[in-house]
N, C-alpha and C positions, 0 to 999 in steps of 0.2 A: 504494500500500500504506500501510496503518498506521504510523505512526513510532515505531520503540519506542524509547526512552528510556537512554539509556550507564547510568543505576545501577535501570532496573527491578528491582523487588523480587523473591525467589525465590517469594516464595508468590503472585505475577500470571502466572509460567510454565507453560505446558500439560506435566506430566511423567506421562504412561502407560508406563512400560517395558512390562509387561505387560499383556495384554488378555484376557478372554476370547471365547470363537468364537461363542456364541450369547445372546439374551437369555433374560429366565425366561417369553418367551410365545412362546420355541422359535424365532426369527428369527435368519438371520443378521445379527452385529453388521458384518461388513466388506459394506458395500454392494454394491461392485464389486469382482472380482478385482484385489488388484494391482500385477497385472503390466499393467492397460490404461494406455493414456497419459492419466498426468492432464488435467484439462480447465481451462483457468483460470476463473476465477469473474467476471471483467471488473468488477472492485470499481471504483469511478469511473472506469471506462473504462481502465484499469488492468489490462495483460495478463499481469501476472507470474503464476507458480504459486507457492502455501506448500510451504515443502519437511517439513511433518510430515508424519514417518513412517505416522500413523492418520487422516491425512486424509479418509478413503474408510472410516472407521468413524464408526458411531454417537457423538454425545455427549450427554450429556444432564446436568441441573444434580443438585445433590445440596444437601438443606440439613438442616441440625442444628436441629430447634427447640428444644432446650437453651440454647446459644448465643444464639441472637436476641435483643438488648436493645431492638428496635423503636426504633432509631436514626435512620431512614430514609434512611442511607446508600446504600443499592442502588439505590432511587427516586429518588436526587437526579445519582449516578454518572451513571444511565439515559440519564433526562431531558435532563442537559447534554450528553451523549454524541451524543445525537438530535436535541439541538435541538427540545424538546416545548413545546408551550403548558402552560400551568399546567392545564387542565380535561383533557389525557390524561396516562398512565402506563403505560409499557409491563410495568412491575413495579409492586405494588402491595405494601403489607404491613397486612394486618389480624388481627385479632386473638381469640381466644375464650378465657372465663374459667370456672373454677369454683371452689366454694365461695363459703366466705361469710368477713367478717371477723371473727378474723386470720387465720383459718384458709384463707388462699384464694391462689390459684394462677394466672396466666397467661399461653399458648400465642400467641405470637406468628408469623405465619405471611410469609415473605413467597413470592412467587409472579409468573410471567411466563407464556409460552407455553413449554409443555413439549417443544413442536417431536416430536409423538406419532408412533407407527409408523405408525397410521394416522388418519389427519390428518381428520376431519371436516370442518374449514374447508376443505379442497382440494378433498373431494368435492362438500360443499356450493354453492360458487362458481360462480356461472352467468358469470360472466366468465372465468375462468381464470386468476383473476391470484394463485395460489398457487401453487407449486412447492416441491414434495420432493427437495430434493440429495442427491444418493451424499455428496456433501463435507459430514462431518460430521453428516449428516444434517439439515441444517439445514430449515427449512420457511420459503419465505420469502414473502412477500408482495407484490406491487408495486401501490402506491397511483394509478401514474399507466396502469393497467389498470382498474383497480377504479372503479364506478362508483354505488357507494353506497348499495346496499340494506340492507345489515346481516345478510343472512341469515348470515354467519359467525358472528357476534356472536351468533347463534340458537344455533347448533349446537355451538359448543365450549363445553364442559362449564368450563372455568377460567378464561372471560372474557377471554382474551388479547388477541381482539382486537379494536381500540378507534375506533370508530364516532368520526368528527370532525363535530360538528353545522358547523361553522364553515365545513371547506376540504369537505363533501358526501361523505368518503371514509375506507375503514378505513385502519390503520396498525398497525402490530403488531412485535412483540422481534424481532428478524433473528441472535440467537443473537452478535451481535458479529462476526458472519464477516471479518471486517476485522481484525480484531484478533488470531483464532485460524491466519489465513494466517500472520503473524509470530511465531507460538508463545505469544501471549499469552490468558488466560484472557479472558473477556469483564466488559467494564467494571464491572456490577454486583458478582460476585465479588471482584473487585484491590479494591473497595473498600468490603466488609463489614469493619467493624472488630471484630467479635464471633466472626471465621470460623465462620459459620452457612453461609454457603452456601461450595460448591465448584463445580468443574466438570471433567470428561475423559470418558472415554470408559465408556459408558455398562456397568453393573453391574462396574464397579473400584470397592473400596471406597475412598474419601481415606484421609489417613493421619491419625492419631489418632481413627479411625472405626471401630465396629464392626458396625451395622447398613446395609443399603439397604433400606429396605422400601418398599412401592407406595401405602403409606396412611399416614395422620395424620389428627385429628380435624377433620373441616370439609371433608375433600378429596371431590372427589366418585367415581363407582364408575370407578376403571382399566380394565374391561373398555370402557368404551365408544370409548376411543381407543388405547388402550395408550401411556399419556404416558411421555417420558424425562425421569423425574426421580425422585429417590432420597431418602427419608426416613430421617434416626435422631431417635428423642422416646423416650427413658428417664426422665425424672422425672414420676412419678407424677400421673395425674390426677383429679380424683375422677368417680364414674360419672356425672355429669351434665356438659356444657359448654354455656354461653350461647355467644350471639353479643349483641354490640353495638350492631350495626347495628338496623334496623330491621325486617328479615326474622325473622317469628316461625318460625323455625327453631331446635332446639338437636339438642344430638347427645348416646345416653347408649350406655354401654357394653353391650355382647351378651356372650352368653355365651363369646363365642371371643375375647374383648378388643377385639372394631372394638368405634368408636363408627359408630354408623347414625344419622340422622337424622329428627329427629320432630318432631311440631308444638309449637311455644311457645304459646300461649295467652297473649302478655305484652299484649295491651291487651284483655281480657276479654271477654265475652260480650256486648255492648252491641249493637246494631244502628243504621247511620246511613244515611243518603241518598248524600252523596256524590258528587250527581250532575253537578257541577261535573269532579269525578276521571273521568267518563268517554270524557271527549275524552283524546285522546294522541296521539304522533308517528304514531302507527301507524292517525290516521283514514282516508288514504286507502287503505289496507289493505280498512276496515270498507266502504266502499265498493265497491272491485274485485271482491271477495269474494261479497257481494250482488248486485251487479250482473251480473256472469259468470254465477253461478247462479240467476238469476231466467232470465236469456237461456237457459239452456241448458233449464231446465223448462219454458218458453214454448216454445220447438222441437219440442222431444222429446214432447211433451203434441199439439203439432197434430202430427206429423210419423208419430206412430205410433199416433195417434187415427185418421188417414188411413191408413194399412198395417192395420189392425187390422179396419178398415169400423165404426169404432164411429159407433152412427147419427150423434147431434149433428155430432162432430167432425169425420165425412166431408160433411156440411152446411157447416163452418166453409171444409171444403176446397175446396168447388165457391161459394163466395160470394166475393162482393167486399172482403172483411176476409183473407182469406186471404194476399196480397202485402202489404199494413201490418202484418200479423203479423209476417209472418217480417221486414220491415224493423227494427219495432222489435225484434224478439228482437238482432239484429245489431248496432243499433244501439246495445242497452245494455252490449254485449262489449266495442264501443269503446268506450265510455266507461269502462268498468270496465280495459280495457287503457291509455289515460289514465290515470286516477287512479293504474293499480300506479308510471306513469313521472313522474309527480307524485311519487311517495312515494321516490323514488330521490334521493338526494345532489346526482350529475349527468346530469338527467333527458336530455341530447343525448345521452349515450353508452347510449342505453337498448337499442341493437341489439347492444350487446355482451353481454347477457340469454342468445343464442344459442350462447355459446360453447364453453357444456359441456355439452352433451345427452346425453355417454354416462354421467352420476353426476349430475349435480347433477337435481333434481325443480323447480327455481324454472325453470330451462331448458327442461325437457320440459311444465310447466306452460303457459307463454306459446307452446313452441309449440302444442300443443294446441288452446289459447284461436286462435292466430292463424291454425290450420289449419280449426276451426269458422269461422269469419268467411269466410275463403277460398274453402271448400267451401259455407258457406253462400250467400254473395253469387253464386255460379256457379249455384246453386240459384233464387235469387234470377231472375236476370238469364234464364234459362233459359223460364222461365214466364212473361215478360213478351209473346213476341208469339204465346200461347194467348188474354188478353186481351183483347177484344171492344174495350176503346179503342186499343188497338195499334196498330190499320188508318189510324187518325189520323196518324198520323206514322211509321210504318215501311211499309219496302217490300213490295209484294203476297207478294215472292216467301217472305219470311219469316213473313206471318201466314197463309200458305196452310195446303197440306200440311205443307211444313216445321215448322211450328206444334207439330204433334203428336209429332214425333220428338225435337223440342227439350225436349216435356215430359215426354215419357218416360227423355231425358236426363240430367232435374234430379231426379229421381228416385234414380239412383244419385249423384247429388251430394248430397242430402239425405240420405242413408246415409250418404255420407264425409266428411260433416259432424256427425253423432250418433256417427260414431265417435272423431272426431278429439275432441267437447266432451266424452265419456265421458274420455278419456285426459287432458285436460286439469282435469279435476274430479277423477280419479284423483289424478293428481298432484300440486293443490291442495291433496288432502286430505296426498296424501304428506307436504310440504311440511313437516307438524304434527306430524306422528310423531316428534319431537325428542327423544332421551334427558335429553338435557341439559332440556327443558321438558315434566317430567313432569303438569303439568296438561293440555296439550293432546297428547301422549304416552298416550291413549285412545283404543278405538276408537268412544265416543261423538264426536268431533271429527268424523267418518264418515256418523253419523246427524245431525248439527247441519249438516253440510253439503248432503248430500242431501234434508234435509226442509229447511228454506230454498228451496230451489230448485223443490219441487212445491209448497209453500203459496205462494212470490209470482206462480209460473207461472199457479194457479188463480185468484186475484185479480187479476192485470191481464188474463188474457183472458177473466175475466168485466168490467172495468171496460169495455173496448176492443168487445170482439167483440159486446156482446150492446146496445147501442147501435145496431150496423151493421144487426143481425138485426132488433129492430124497428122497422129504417126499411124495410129490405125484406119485413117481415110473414112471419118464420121465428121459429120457436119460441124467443126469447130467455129465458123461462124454463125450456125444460127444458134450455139452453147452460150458465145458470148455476147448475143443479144438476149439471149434470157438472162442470164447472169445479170443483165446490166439493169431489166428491169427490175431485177430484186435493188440493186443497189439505187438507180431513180429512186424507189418508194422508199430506202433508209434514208436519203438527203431530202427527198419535199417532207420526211416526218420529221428529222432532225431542223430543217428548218421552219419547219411550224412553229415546234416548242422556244426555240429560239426568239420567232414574233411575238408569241405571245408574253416570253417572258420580258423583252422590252418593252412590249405596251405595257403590261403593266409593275414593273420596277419602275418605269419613267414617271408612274402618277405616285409611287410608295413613298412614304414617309421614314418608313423603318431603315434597318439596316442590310437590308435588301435592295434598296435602293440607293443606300449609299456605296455598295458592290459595285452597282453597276453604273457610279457616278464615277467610280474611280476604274472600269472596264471601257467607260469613255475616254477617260482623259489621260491617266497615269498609263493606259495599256490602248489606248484612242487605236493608233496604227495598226496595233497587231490587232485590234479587236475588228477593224474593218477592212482589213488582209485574210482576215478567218472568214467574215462575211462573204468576201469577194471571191474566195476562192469555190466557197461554197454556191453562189452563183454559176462559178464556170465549173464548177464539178455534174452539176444540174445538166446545163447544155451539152457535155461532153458524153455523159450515160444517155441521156435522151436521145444524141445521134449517132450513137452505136448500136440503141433497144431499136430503134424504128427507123434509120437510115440503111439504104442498100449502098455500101462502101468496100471499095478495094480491100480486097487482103492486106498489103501492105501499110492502108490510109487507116483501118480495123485497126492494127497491131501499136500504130504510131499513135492513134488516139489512146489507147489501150494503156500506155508507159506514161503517159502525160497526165490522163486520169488516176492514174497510180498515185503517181507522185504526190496530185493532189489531193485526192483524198485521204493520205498517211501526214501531210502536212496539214491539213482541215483539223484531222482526227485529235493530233497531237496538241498543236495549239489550243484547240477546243476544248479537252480534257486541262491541258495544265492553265487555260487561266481558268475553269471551273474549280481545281482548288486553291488559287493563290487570291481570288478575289473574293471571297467568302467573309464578312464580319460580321461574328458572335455578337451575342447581344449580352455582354459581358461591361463589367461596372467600369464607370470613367476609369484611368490611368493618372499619372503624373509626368511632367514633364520629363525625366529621366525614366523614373522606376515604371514599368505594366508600358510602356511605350513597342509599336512594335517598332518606329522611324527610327528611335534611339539603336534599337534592337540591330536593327541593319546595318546603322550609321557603325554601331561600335564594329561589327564582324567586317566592311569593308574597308576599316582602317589598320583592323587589326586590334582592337581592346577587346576581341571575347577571348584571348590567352593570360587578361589579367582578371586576374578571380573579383578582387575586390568592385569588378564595373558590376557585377552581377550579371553576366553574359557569357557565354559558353558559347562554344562553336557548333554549330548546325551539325546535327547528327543522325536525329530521326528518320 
């Protein structure tokens, strides 16, 4: 247990006499009855029980932003508390201002994990290494579970929890549970010198307190998790609030007093290249992503081109390109399931991915992906002694009769293989649907994904298949106007979603459309190089599918089409994750900055510890 200290101070002591029974989104406050037998919490292996009375209720933090003098006291408590490296923070305090001078005003915020009713980061976790306690409600994390994806770090809306480039692994506030078993508030609070923040049991107002409320300005929408944590800001702010940071985000006031948030416009209309800024932690992402869905539309395109009797396609079926097909279709899933475990913190612990299949979608993604593979390769293997070179080296008894039962087989495995990559694409997409990342929080994410996947299916099995076709003297032109029409209908569906997502990010407020305030101007070029290319990608399939053209004039468009659709593909993918803003609390001019963040690693200060900045790893 925690050591508390012979002159601990009164205002570091947990004091609820009274609680109330329910929260204001209708929950009950007392977790478990009780009268059940406490459970101990095995704090360092440590089997005592805390003898508070509300142990088995809700608590949650409460801060004043009146109070705040951005001290950074609660960050420093934290820190030494946890024993943190200088580049994480389990609490953070940043800051938003308004007006102008003398006339001007500023909201100091500071902020941890609100340990929410319901916990995004718990569902999210394909590992499982979150848990929700009756005790205090705590929401706790465990790092030596966790294996380093970051998808929490996606999904919670207040950035709590904190991605370690270094040790491959998240780490996040544990509420002090250690501290509250012996009656003591948690570290941060004991040592706010400004009493801004508090902490008990969740909707008790502190004392010299007269509001709890769910909002402040910069916070992001309480419905998406139902955080524990309680607001009072009475002095006045003016209708406008900046941020400092670097996110062209500000927040002005509505008619009902929130501030909502809206696009900044603070580095102007200018349009740059950039194209340096495309790469990011999250390339092998750009990779998996592409790769899975190129495989799944190369399947699915021979698979039920063959179910369908479409003429070419049922030609593809009965040729000798047919089993290299489907090889590589499988072959690029692995690789593309490589790269997701490349992109993991600690890529040996990648089978713990599996752990939470009934909530998390990263979980039900890979298995999907792993169930295509599965069913596919049985598909695969299935068809092998129908085969004509079979007889070479397997048994009569197999390329006999048996031959044909086997292939009729693979058949329903190639069914429970298109079902299994539909679910896994599903999910993929699921993945995106992020409240907290209102830019991919579209259902163009949807058509970006699904068209991807029939334009590069149309292109490599016209690169592959129509090669094969004219060596065996089959129609390889009229292979790669079919081809071409699957790939047409990925690029008009790719770029529908695309239309629609600029219409409507152009009228958003949120940070969804400050993405794509900064997909205009910071990334303007490349973002209408993506465009344009995607226009002439359109024209290019379109007079391949339904133009009657030379062999040689066929082949020349064919390589140019290529090019651009793997340059579309690319581009389009990597600024989907570089332009992406969380709806995560203000920053500060240095600290929670991602411009700092940049500025330091291209000068070279993420090799000095003390900037708080570490070299890109992820």
């Amino acid at each position: 247990m925690f050591e508390v200290r012979k002159d601990e101070p009164d205002y570091a002591l947990l004091n609820d006499p009274k609680t109330e029974k329910t929260s204001r989104y209708g929950t009950a406050i007392e977790l478990i009855p009780s009268h059940e037998e406490p459970i101990s919490l095995n704090i360092n292996h440590d089997d005592a029980i805390g003898t508070n009375p509300n142990r088995n209720k809700q608590h949650g933090f409460h801060f004043t932003a009146d109070n705040c003098i951005g001290c950074h006291a609660c960050e420093s408590a934290c820190s030494e508390k946890n024993d943190l490296p200088a580049h994480l923070a389990f609490r953070s305090v940043g800051y938003v201002e308004s007006g102008t001078f003398p006339d001007y005003t500023r909201m100091n915020i500071s902020m941890a994990c609100n340990h929410c009713e319901d916990p995004v980061c718990l569902k999210g976790c394909p590992t499982r290494a979150y848990t929700k306690h009756p005790e205090y409600g705590a929401v706790i994390q465990d790092p030596e579970i966790c294996f380093g994806c970051g998808y929490c770090t996606w999904v919670c809306p207040y950035n709590a929890p904190q991605l370690d480039p270094v040790e491959g692994r998240v780490e996040k506030c544990n509420m002090c549970v250690d501290r509250l078993e012996v009656g003591l508030k948690p570290a941060c609070v004991s040592a706010c010198v400004g009493n801004a923040l508090d902490f008990g049991v969740i909707e008790n107002t502190p004392d010299r307190r007269d509001d709890i409320d769910t909002q402040i300005p910069g916070f992001p929408d309480p419905s998406i998790s139902r955080p524990n944590i309680r607001f009072q800001q009475q002095k006045p702010l003016f209708d406008e609030v900046t941020r400092t940071d670097s996110m062209p985000v500000k927040y002005q006031k509505d008619e009902s007093g929130r501030y909502q948030p809206t696009v900044d416009p603070k580095d102007g209309t200018e349009r740059h290249w950039n194209i340096s800024r495309l790469s990011s932690s999250e390339n092998p992402l750009v990779l998996f992503t592409l790769s899975v869905q190129a495989s799944l539309g190369i399947f699915a395109t021979l698979v039920f081109g063959s179910f369908l009797n479409i003429g070419v396609f049922d030609t593809v079926r009965e040729s000798a390109a047919y089993l290299p097909m489907i090889l590589l279709s499988l072959t690029l899933s692995a690789f593309g399931l490589l790269m997701s475990v490349t992109h993991l913190g600690k890529p040996l612990r990648f089978y713990r991915g599996f752990n939470n299949w009934r909530h998390s979608p990263v979980c039900r993604e890979g298995l999907g992906v792993s169930g295509f593979l599965g069913f596919g390769g049985l598909h695969l293997l299935l068809l092998v002694p129908s085969q004509p070179w079979a007889s070479a080296f397997l048994p009569a008894a197999l390329t006999g009769s048996v031959a044909g039962t086997l292939a009729s087989i693979s058949t329903v495995f190639a069914g429970l293989a298109l079902i299994s990559g539909a679910i896994g694409l599903y999910y993929m997409y699921r993945c995106y649907r992020i409240p907290a990342r209102p830019f991919w929080n579209h259902k163009s994410t949807g058509f970006h994904f699904g068209g991807n996947a029939l334009t590069l299916a149309g292109i490599v099995i016209s690169l592959t298949v129509a090669p094969v076709f004219a060596w065996q003297g089959l129609p390889w032109v009229e292979l790669i106007a079919a081809a071409m029409v699957v790939s047409l209908g990925g690029i008009v569906l790719e770029s529908a979603g695309l239309t629609m997502q600029a219409r409507d990010l152009s009228e958003a407020g949120h940070e969804g459309g400050a993405s794509h305030y900064i997909q205009r101007t910071t990334f303007g070029h490349t973002y209408w190089l993506r465009n344009g290319l995607l226009g002439l990608n359109a024209l290019l399939a379109a007079t391949l599918a339904f133009g009657q053209l030379p062999a040689v004039l066929t082949i020349a468009l064919l390589l140019v089409l290529t090019m651009g659709v793997l340059a579309t593909a690319l581009i389009g993918r990597a600024l989907f994750y570089v332009l992406v803003i969380p709806t995560t609390m203000p920053g500060a001019f240095f600290w929670k900055n991602k411009a700092f963040v940049e500025h330091a690693r291209d000068i070279g200060m993420d090799h000095m510890p003390n900037t708080g900045v570490v070299p890109a790893r992820h």
